[in-house]
N, CA and C atoms of all chains as a GROMACS GRO file, in nm:
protein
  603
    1UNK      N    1   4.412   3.524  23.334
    1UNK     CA    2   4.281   3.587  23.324
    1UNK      C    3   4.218   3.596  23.464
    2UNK      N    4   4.166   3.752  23.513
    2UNK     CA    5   4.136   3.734  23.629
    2UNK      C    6   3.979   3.618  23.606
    3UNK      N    7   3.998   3.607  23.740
    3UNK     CA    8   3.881   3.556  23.853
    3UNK      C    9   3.708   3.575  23.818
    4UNK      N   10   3.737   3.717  23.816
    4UNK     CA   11   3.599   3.792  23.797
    4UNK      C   12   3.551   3.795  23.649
    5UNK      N   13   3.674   3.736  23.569
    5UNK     CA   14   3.600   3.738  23.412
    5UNK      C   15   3.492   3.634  23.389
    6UNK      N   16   3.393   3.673  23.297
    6UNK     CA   17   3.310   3.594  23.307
    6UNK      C   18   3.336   3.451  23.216
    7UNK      N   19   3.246   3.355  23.237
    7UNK     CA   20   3.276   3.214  23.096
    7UNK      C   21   3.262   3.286  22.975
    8UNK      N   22   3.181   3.337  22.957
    8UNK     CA   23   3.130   3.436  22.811
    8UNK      C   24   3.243   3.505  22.774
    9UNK      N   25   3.278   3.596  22.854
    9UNK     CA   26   3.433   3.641  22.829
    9UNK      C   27   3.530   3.603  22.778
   10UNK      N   28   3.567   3.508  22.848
   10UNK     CA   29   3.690   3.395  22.881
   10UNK      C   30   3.691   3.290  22.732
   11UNK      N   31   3.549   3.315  22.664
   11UNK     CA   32   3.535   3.246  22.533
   11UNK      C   33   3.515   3.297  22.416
   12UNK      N   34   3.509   3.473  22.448
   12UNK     CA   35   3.472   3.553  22.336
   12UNK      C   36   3.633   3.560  22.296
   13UNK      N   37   3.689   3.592  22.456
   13UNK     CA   38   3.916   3.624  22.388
   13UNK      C   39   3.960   3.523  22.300
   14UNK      N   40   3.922   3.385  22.332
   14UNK     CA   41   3.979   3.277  22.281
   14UNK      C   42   3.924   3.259  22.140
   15UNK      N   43   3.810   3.262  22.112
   15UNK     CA   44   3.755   3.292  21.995
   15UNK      C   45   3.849   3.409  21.898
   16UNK      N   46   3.834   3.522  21.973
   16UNK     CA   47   3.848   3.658  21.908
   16UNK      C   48   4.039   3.599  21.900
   17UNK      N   49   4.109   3.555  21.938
   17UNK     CA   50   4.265   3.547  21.937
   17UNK      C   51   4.282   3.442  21.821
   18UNK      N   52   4.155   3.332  21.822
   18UNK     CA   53   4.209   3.222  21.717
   18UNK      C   54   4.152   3.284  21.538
   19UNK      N   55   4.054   3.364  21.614
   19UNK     CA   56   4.049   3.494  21.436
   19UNK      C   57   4.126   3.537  21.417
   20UNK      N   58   4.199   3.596  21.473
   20UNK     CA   59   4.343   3.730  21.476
   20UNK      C   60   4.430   3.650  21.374
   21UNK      N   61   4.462   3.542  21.467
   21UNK     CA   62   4.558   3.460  21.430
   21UNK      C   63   4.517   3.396  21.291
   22UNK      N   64   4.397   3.375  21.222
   22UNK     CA   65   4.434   3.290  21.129
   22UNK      C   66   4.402   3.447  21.032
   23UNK      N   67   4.357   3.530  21.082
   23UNK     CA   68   4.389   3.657  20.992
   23UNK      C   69   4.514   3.689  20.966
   24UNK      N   70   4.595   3.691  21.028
   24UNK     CA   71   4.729   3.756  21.049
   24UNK      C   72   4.811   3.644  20.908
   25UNK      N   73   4.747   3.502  20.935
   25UNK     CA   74   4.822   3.425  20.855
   25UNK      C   75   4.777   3.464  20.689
   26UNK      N   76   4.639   3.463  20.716
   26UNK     CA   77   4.555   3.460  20.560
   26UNK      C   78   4.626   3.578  20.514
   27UNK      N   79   4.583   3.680  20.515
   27UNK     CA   80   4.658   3.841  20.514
   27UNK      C   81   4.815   3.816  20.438
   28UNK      N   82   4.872   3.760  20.467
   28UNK     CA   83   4.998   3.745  20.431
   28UNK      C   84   5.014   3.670  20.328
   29UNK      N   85   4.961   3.551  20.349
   29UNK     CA   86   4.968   3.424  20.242
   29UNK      C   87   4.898   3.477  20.138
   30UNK      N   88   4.786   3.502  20.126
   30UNK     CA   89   4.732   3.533  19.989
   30UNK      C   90   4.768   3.676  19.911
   31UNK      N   91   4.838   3.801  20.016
   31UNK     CA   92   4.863   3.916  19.957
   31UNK      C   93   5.022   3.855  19.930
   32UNK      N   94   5.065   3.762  19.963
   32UNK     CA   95   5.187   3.670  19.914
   32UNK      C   96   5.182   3.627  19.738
   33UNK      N   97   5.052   3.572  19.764
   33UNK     CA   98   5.001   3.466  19.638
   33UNK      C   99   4.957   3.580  19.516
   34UNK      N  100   4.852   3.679  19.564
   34UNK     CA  101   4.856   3.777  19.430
   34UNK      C  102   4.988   3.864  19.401
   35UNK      N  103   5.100   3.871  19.489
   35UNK     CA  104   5.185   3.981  19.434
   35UNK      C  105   5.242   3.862  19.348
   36UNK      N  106   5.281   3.755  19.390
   36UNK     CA  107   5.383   3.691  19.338
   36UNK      C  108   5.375   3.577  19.237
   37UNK      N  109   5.192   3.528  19.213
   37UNK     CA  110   5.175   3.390  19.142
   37UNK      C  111   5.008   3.464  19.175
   38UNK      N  112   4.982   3.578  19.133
   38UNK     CA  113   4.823   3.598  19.062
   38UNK      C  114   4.757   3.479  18.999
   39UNK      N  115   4.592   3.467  19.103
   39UNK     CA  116   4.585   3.384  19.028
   39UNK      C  117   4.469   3.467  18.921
   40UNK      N  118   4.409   3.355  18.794
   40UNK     CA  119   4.341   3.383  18.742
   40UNK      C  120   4.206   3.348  18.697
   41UNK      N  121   4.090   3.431  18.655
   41UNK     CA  122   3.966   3.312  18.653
   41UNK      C  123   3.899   3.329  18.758
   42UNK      N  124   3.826   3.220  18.786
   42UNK     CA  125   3.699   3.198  18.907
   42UNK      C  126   3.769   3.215  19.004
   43UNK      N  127   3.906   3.136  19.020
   43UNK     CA  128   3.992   3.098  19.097
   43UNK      C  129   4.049   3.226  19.200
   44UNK      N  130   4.049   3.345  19.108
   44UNK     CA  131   4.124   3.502  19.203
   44UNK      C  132   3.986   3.493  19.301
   45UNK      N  133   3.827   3.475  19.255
   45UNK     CA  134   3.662   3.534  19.352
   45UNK      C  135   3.722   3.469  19.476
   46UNK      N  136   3.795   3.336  19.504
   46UNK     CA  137   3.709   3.302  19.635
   46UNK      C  138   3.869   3.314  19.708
   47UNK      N  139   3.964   3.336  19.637
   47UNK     CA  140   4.105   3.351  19.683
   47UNK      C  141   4.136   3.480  19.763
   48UNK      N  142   4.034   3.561  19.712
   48UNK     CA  143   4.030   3.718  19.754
   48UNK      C  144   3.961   3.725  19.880
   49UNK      N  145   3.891   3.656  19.894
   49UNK     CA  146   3.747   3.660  19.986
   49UNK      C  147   3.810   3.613  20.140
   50UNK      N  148   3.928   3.524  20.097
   50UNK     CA  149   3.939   3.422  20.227
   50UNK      C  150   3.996   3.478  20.328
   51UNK      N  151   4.075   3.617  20.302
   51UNK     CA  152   4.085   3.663  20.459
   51UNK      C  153   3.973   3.744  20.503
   52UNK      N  154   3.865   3.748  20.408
   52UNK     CA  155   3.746   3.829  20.509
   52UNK      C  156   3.702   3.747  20.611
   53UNK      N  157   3.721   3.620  20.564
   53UNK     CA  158   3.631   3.473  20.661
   53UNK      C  159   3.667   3.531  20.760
   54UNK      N  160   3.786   3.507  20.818
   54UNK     CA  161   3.833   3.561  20.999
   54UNK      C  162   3.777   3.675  21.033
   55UNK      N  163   3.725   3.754  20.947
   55UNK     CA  164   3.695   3.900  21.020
   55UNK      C  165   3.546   3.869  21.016
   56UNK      N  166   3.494   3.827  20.971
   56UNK     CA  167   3.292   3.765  20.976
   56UNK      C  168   3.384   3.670  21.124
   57UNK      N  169   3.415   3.581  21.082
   57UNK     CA  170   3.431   3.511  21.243
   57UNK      C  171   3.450   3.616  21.380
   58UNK      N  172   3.546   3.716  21.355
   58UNK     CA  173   3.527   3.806  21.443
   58UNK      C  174   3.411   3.859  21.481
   59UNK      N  175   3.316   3.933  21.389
   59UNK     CA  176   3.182   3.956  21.384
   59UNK      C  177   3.113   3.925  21.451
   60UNK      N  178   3.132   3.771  21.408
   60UNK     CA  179   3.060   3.608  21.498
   60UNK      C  180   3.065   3.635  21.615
   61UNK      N  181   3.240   3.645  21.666
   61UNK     CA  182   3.249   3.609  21.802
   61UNK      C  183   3.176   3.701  21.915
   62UNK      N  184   3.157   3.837  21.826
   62UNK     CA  185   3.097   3.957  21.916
   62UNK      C  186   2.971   3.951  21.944
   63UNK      N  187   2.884   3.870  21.831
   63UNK     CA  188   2.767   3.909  21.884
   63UNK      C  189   2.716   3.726  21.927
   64UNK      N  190   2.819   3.651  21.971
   64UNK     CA  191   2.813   3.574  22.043
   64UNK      C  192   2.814   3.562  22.204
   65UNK      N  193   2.919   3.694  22.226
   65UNK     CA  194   2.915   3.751  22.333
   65UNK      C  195   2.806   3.814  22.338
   66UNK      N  196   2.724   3.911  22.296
   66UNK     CA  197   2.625   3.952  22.311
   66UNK      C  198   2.494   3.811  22.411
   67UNK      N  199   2.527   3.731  22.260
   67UNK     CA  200   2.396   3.613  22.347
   67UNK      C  201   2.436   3.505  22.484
   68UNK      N  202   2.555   3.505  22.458
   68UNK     CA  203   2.642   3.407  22.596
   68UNK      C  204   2.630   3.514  22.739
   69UNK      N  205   2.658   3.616  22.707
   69UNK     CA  206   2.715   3.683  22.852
   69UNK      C  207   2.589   3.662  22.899
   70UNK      N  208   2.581   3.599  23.066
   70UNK     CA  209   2.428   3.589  23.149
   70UNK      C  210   2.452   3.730  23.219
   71UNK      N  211   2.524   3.813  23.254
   71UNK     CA  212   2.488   3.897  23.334
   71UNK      C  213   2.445   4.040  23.272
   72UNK      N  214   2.322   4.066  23.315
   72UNK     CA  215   2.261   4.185  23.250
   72UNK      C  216   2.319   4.262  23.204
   73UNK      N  217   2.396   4.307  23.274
   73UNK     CA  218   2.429   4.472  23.356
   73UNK      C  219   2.542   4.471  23.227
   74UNK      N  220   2.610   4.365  23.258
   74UNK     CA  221   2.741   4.330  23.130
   74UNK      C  222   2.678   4.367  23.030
   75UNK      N  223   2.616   4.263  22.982
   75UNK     CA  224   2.524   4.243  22.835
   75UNK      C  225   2.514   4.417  22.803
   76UNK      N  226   2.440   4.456  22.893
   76UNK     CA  227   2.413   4.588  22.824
   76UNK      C  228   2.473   4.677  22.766
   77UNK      N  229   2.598   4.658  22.864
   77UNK     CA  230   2.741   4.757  22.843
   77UNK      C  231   2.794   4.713  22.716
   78UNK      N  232   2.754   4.549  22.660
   78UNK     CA  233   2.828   4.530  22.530
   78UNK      C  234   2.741   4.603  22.420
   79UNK      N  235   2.590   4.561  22.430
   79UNK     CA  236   2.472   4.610  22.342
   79UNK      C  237   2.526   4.755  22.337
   80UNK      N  238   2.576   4.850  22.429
   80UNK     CA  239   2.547   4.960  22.401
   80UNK      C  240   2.650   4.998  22.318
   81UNK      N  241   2.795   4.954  22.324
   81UNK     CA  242   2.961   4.961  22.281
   81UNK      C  243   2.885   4.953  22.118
   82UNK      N  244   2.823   4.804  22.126
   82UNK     CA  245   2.800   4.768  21.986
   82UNK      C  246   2.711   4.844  21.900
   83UNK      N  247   2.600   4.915  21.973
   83UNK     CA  248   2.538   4.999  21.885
   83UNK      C  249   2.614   5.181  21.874
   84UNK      N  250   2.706   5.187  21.955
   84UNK     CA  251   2.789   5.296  21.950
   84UNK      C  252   2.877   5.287  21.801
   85UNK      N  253   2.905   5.141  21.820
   85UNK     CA  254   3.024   5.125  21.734
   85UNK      C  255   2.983   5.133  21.552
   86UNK      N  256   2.799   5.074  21.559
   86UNK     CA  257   2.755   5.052  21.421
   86UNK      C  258   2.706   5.239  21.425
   87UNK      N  259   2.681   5.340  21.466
   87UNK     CA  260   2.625   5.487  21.482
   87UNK      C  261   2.758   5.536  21.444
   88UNK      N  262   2.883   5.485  21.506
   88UNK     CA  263   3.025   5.575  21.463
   88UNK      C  264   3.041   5.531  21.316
   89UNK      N  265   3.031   5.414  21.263
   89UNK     CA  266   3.073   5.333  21.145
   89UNK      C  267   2.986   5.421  21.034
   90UNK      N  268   2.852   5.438  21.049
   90UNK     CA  269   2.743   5.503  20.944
   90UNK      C  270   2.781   5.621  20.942
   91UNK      N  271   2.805   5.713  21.073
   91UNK     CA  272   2.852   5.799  21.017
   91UNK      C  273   2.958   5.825  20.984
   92UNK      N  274   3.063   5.792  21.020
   92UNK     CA  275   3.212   5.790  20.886
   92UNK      C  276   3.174   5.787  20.712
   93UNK      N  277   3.078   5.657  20.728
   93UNK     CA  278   3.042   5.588  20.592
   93UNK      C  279   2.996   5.713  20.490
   94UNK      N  280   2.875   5.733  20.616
   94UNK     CA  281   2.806   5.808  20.514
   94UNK      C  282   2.849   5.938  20.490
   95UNK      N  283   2.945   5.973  20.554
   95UNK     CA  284   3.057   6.139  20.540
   95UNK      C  285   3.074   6.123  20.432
   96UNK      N  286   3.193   5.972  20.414
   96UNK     CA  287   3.282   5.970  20.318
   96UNK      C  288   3.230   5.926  20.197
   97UNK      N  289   3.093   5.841  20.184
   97UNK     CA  290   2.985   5.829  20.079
   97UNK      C  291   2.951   5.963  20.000
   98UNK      N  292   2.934   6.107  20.111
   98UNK     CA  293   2.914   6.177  20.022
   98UNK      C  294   3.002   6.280  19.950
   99UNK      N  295   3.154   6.288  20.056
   99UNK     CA  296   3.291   6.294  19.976
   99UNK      C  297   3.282   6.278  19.842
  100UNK      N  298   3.266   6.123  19.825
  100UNK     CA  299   3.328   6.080  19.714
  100UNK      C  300   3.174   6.105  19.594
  101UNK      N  301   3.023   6.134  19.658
  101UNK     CA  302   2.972   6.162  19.533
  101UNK      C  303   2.971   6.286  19.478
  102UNK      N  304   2.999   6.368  19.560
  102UNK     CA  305   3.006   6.470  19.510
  102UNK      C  306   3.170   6.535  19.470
  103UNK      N  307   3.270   6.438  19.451
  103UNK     CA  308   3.393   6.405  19.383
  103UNK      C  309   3.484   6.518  19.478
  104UNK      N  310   3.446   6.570  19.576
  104UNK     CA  311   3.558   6.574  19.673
  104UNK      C  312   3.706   6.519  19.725
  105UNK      N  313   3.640   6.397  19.746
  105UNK     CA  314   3.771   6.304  19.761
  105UNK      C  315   3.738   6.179  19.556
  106UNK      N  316   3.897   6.154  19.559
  106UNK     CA  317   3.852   6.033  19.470
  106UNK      C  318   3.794   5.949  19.532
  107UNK      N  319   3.707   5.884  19.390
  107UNK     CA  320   3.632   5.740  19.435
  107UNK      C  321   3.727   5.638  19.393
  108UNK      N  322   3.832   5.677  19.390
  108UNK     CA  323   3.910   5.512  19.353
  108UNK      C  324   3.996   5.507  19.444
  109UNK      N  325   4.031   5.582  19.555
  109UNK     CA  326   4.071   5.572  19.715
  109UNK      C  327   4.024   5.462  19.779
  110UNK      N  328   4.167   5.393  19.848
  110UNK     CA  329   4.151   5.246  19.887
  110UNK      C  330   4.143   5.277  20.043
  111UNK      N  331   4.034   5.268  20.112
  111UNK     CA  332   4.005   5.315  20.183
  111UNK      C  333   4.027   5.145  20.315
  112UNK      N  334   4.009   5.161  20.407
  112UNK     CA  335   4.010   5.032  20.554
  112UNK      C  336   3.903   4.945  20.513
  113UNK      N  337   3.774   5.019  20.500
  113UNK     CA  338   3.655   4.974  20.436
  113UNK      C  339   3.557   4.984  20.597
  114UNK      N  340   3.410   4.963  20.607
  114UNK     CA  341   3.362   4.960  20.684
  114UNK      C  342   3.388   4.907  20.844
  115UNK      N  343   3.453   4.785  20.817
  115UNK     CA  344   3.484   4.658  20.954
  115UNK      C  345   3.554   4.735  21.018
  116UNK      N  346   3.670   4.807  20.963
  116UNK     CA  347   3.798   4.868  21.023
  116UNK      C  348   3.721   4.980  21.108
  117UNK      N  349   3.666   5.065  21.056
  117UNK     CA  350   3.577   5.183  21.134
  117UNK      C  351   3.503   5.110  21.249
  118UNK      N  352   3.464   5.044  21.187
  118UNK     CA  353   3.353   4.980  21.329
  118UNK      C  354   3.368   4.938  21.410
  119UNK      N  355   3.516   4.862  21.394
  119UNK     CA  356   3.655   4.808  21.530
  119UNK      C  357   3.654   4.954  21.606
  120UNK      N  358   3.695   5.035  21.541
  120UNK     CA  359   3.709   5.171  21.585
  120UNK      C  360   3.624   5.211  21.719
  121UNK      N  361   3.523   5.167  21.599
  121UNK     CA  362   3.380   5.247  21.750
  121UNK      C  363   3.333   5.180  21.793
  122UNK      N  364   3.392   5.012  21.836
  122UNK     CA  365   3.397   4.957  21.879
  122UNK      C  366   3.500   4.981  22.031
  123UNK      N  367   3.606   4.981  21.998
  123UNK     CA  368   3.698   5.070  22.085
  123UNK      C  369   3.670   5.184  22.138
  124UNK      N  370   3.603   5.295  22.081
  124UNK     CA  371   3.549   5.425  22.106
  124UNK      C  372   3.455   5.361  22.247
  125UNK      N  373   3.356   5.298  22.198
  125UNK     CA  374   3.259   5.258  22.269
  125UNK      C  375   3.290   5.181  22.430
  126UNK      N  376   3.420   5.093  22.403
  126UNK     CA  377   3.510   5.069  22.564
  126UNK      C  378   3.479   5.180  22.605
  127UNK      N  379   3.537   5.284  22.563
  127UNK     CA  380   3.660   5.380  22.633
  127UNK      C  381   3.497   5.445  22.754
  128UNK      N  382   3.404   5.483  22.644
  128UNK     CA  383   3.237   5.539  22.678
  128UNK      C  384   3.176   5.446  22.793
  129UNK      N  385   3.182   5.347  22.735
  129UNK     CA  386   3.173   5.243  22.928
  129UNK      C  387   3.242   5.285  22.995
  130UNK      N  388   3.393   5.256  23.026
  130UNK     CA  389   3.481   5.252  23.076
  130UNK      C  390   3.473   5.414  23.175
  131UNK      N  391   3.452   5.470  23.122
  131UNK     CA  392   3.428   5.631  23.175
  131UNK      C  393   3.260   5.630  23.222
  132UNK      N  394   3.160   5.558  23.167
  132UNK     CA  395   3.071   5.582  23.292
  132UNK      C  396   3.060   5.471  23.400
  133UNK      N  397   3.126   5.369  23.378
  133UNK     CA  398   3.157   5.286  23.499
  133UNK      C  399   3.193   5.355  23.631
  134UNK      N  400   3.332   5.419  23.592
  134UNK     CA  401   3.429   5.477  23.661
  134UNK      C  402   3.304   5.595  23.688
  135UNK      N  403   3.252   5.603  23.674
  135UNK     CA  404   3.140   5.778  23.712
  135UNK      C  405   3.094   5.711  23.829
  136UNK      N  406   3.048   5.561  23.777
  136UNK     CA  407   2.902   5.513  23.874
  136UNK      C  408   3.007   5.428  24.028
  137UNK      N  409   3.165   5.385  23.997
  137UNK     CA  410   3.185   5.372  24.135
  137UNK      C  411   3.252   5.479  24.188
  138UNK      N  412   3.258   5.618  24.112
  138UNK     CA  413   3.340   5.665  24.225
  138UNK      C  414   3.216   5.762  24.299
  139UNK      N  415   1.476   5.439  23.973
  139UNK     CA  416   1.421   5.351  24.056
  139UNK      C  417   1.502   5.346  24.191
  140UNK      N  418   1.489   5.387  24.283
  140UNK     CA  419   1.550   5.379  24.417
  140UNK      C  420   1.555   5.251  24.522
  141UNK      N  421   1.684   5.150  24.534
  141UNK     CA  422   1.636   5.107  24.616
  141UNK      C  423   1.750   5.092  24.744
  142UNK      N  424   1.716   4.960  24.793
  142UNK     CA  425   1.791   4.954  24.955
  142UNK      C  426   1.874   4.852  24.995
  143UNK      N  427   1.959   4.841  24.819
  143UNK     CA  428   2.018   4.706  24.866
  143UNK      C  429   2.176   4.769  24.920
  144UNK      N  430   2.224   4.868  24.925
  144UNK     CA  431   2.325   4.907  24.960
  144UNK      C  432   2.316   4.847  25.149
  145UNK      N  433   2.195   4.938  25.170
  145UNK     CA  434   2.172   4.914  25.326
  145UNK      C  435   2.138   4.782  25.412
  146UNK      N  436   2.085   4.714  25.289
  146UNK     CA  437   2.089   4.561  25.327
  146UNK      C  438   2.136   4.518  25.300
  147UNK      N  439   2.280   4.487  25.223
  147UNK     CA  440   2.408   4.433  25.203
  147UNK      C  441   2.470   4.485  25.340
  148UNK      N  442   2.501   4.589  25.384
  148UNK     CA  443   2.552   4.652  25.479
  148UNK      C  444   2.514   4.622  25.652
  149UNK      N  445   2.395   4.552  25.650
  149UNK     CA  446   2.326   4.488  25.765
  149UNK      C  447   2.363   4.344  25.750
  150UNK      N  448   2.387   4.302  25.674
  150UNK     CA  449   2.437   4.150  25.699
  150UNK      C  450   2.591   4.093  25.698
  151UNK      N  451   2.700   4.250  25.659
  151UNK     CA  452   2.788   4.273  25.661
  151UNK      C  453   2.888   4.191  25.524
  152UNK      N  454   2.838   4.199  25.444
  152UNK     CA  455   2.845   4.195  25.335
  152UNK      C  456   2.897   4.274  25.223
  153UNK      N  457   3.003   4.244  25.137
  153UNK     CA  458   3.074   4.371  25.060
  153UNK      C  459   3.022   4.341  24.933
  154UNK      N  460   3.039   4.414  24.816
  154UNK     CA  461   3.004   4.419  24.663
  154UNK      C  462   2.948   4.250  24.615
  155UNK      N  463   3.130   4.210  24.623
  155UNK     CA  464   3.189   4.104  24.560
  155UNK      C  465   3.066   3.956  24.646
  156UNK      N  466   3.054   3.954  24.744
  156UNK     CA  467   2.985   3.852  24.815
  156UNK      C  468   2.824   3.877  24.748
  157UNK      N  469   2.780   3.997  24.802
  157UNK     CA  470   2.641   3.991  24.702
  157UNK      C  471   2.647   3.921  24.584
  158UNK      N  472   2.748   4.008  24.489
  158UNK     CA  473   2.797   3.967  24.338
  158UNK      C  474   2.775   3.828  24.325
  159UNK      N  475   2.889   3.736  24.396
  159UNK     CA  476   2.852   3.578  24.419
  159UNK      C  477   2.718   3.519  24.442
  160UNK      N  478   2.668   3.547  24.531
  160UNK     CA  479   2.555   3.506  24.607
  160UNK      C  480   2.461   3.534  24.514
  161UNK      N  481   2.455   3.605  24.394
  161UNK     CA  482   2.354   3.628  24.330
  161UNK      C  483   2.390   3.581  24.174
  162UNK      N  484   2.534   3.525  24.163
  162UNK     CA  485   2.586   3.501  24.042
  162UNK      C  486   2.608   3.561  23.941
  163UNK      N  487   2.661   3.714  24.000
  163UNK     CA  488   2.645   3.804  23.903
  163UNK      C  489   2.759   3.910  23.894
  164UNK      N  490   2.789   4.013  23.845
  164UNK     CA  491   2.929   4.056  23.839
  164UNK      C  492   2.927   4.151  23.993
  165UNK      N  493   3.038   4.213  24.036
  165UNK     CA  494   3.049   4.352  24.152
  165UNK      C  495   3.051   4.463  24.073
  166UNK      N  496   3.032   4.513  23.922
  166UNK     CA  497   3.010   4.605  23.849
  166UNK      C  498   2.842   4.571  23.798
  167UNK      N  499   2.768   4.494  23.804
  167UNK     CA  500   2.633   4.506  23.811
  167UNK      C  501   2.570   4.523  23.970
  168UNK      N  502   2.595   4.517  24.061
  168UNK     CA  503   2.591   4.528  24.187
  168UNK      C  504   2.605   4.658  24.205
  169UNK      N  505   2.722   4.726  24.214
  169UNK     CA  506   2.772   4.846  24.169
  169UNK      C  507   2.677   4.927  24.137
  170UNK      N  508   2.662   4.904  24.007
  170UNK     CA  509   2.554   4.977  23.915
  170UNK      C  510   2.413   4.984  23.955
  171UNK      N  511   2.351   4.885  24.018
  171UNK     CA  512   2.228   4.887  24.089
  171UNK      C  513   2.215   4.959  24.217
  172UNK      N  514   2.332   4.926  24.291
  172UNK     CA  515   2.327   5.027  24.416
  172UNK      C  516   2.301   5.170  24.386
  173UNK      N  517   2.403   5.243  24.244
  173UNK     CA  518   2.422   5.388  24.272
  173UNK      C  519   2.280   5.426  24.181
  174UNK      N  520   2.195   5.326  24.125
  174UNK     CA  521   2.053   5.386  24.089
  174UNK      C  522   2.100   5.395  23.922
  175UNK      N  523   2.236   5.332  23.883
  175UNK     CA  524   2.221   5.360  23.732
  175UNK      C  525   2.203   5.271  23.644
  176UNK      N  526   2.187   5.154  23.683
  176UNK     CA  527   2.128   5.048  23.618
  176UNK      C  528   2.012   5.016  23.675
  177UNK      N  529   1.854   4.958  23.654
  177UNK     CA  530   1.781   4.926  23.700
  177UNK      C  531   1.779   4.789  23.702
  178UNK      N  532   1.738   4.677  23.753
  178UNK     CA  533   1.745   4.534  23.750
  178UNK      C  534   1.658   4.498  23.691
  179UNK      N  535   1.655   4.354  23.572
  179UNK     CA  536   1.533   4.305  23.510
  179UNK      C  537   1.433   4.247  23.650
  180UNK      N  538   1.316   4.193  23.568
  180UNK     CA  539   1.224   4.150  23.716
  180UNK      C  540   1.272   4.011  23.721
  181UNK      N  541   1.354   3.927  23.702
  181UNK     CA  542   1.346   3.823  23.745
  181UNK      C  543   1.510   3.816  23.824
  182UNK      N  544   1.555   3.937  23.768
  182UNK     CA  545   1.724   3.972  23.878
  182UNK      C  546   1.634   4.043  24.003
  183UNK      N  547   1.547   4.122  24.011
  183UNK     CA  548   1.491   4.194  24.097
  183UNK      C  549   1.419   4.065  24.184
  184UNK      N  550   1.370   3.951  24.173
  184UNK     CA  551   1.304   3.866  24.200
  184UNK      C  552   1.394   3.789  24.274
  185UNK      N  553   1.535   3.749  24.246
  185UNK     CA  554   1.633   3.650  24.271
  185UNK      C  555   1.725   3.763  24.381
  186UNK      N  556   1.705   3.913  24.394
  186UNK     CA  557   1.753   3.962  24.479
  186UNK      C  558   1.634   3.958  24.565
  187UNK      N  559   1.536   3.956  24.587
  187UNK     CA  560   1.448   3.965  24.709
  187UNK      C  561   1.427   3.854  24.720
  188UNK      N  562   1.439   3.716  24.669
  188UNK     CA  563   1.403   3.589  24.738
  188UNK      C  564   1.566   3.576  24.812
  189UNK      N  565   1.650   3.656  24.773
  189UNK     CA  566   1.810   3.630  24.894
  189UNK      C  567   1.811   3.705  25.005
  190UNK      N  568   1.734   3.822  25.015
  190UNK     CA  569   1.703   3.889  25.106
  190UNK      C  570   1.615   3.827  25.219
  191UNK      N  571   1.509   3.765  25.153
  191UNK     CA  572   1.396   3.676  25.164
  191UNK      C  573   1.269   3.831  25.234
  192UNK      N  574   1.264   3.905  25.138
  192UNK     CA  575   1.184   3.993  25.147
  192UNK      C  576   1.111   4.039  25.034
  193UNK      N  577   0.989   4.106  25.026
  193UNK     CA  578   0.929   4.106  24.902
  193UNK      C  579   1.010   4.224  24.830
  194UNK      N  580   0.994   4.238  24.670
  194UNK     CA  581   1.012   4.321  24.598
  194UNK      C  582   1.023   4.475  24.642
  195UNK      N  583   0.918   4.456  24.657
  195UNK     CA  584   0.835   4.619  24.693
  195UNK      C  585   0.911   4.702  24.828
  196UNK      N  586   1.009   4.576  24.905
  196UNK     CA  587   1.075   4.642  25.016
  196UNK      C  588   1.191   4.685  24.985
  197UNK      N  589   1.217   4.628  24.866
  197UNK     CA  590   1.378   4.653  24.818
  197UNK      C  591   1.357   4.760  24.730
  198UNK      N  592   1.263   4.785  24.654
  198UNK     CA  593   1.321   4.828  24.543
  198UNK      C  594   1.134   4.973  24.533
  199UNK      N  595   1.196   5.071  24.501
  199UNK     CA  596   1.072   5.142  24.503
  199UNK      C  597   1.108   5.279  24.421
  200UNK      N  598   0.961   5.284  24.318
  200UNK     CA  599   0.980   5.337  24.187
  200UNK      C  600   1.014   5.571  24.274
  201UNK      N  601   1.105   5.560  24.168
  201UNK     CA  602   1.169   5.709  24.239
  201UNK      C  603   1.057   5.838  24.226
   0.00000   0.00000   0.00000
């Protein structure tokens, strides 16, 4: 990790890698557990739920970075990614919200769901820094 | 907001990265303040003119 990364940084990756990772595990194990030994009862509510935990922890870790990073200029560039990313997410949402009411697309289409879009324009939102950075040193 | 820290980094012979340090702060917020596209909060604007050791108003002046 270079030099110039910040502590905030340097703790959002480590954060954001130990989510990945216990996503990557949950994801498997439990789409393991319903194909093969469904459970049933109360027991399927919180069995279903448990690989969202890592992705709220992801959530976590972002707008942890938001409050950790001390340097302005940074901070802002994340605030702005992040409100890029929730403006790209609504509008997907609300496209495909009205797709499906007005029965365009089916409503029983298993769709990424919101988080996945918002990673998206989350990424979108790099790329939108990343290109006016590059404006402001060259 | 226009100001003159390019030219007074440049008089003490000083590059991005050393300001950056000296002020505890990134060479892409430095960066960004020099070319006029970020503006500085007042207490970053405050912590750059007490390193200068000059007032506000010499560094930094509304465009």
């Amino acid at each position: 990790m270079s030099k110039s990364t910040s502590p905030a940084i340097r703790r959002y990756l480590k954060r954001l890698l130990g989510f990945m990772s216990i996503y990557l595990v949950l994801i498997f194990v439990v789409g393991y557990l319903f194909r093969n030994h469904p459970p049933v009862g109360l027991l399927a509510w919180p069995l279903a739920v448990v690989p969202a935990l890592p992705i709220i922890g992801v959530i976590w870790t972002i707008f942890r970075l938001l409050r950790e990073e001390t340097d302005e200029y940074m901070r802002t560039l994340f605030i702005r990614q992040a409100l890029f990313a929730t403006g790209f997410c609504l509008t997907i949402m609300t496209t495909w919200e009205f797709l499906q009411n007005y029965e365009v697309v089916s409503n029983d289409r298993h769709g990424f769901g919101a988080t996945f879009i918002w990673f998206i324009g989350l990424g979108l939102g790099a790329v939108v820094n990343c290109r006016d950075t590059m404006r402001v040193e060259s | 907001m226009k100001n003159r820290l390019k030219v007074l980094r440049a008089e003490r012979d000083w590059n991005q990265s050393d300001l950056a340090d000296a002020l505890g702060i990134s060479r892409q917020s430095v960066n960004a303040i020099e070319t006029g596209r970020y503006d500085p909060s007042l207490p970053l604007a405050f912590r750059i003119a007490a390193l200068f050791k000059m007032p506000v108003e010499a560094i930094f002046e509304d465009a």
